[in-house]
N, C-alpha and C positions, 0 to 999 in steps of 0.2 A: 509713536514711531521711533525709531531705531536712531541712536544719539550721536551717529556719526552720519546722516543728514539731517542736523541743524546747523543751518547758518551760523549760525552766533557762536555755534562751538568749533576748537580746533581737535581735529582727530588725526591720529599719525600710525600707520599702520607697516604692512611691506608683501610684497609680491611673494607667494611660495612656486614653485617652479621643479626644485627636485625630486619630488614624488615621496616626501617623506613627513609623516603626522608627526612625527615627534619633533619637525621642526615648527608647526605650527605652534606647540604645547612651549617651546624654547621662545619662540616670538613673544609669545604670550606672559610668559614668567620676566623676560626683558623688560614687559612694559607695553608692548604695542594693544594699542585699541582698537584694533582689528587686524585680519589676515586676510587676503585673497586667492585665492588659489586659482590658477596662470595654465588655465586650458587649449590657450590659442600659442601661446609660446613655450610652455615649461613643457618638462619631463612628465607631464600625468595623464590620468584619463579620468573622465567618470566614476570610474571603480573609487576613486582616492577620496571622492565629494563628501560621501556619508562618513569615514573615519577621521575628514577633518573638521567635520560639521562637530561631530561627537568632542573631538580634542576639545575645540572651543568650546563648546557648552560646559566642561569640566574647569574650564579658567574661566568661564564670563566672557568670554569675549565671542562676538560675531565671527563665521566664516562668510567672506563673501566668494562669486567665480566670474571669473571670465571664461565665458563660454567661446566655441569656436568663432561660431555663427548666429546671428538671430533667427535662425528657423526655430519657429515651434517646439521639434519634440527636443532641442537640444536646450535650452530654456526650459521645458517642463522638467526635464530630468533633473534640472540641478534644484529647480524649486522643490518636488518631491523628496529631495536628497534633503532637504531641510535648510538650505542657504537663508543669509539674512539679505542677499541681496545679490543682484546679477549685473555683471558689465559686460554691455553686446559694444564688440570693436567694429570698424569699418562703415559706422554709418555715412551714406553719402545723401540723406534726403531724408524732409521731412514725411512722405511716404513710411519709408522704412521702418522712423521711430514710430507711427502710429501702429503699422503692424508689431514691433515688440510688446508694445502697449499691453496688444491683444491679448499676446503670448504671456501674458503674466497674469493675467484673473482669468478664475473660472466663470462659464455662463451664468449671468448674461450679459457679464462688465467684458467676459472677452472668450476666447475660445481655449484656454488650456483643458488638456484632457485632466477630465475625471477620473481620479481613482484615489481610495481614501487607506489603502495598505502600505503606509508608506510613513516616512520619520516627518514632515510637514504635517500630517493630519494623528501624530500619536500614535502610527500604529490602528486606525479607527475608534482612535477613544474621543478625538475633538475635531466634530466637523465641522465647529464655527466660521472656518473660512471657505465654504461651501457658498458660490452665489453672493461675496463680496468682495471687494479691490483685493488687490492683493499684499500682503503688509508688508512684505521684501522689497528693497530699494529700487527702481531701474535705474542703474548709471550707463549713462549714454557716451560712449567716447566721442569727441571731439579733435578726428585727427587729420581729415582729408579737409582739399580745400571746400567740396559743395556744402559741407558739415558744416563748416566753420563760414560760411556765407550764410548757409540757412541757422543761423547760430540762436539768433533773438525768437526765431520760430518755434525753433526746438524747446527752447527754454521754456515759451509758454505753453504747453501740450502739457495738460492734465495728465497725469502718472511719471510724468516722470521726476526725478528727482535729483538727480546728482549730473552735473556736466564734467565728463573726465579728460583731458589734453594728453594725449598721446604726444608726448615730448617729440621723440626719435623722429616717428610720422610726420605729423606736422611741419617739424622741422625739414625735414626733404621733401616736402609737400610743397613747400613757401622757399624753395631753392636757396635756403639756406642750413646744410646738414648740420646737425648737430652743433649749432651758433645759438646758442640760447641766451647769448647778449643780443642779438642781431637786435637791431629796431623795429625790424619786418616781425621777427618770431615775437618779442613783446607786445608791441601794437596786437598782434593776433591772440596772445595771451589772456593782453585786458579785456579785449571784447568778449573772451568767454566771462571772464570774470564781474564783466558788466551786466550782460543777459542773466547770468545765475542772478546775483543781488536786484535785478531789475524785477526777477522774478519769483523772489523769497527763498532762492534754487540755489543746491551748495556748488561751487567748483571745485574742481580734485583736479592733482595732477603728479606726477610720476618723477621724484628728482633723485638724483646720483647718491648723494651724502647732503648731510648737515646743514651743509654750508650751500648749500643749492635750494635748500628745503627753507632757509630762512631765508630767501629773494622772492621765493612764490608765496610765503607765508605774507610779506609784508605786503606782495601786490594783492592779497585778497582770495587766495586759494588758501580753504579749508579743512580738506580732504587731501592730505597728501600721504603718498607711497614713499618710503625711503627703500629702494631699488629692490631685491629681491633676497629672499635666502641664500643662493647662491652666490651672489653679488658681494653681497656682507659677507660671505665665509671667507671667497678668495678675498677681501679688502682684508678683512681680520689676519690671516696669516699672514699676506705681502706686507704687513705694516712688521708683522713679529720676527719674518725673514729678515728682512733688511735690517732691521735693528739688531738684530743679532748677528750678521754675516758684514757690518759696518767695517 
């Protein structure tokens, strides 16, 4: 399995969003242990999945997506595309995660459609994942409140694999924006963090900079985002502005 859902290990990766491969291949050369490309909020489309799948394969490194939606064919596309892993946002029920479930193996573990012309199956050279689980991630976000009630359920459902916390979300969720000191947003923090470990299951989650990413590190989040492409660029220059225009 894929070494950024192992518990035990820490992996640090960053959201891509600009619609641009060669920022992934730049992630990548920096250091990051994965990338995920930001379907539901960036600047891309599908079209952008396979050349950043490609980019990674070229450095080692996993592409993962967040897709729009958990429907079906929008999941099977990026699997096809060859991802190492898919993050469906807005789950509100443990329903929903079982249908992602689906959406991620072929018959008769689940219903994605077949078809083996495609960068996942080689091109038709390797049909070994024909009729077994699927070996790409499912990260489930963790951002509304029914999500984060049905949290310990979720955890336990067979395929899935990663518990993701949608910072921003959750935080206006739990009427506290963007207070990621709050005692409300931590309390809801550990609980994901507690069902993941309860259940061999990694938690991820989405921080600003550095200095955010070692508060969620210490509480037991594994899997974390340091903010996105874009995010880091405008950071990188406003630090270089100011310093310079002092």
């Amino acid at each position: 399995m894929n070494d950024f859902i192992d518990p035990n290990k820490l992996t640090i990766g960053t959201f891509l969003g600009m619609g641009s491969v060669m920022a992934a291949e730049i992630a990548a050369v920096a250091g990051a242990d994965w990338v995920l490309l930001d379907l539901e909020h960036g600047g891309v489309g599908e079209d952008l999945i396979g050349p950043t799948v490609v980019a990674g394969m070229a450095y080692k490194i996993p592409t993962l997506v967040r897709v729009e939606s958990g429907e079906r064919i929008r999941i099977g596309r990026a699997l096809d595309a060859g991802v190492s892993g898919v993050m469906v946002p807005r789950i509100e029920n443990v329903a929903q995660v079982h249908e992602v479930i689906k959406h991620m193996s072929y018959p008769p573990m689940g219903d994605r459609g077949v078809a083996t012309y495609n960068r996942s199956a080689k091109w038709g050279r390797d049909l070994s994942a024909l009729g077994k689980k699927s070996q790409a991630a499912c990260i489930i976000q963790i951002e509304t409140l029914t999500a984060l009630e049905s949290v310990d359920e979720i955890a336990e459902i067979q395929g899935v694999d990663l518990l993701f916390v949608g910072p921003l979300d959750l935080s206006f969720a739990l009427g506290v924006p963007r207070d990621f000191k709050s005692p409300k947003f931590l309390a809801a923090t550990g609980k994901v963090v507690a069902a993941a470990q309860a259940n061999n299951k990694v938690a991820g989650i989405l921080a600003a900079d550095a200095s955010a990413a070692e508060i969620f590190i210490e509480q037991g989040f594994r899997f974390i985002a340091i903010g996105s492409d874009s995010t880091l660029l405008a950071g990188a220059i406003t630090s270089t502005m100011n310093q310079l225009k002092k």
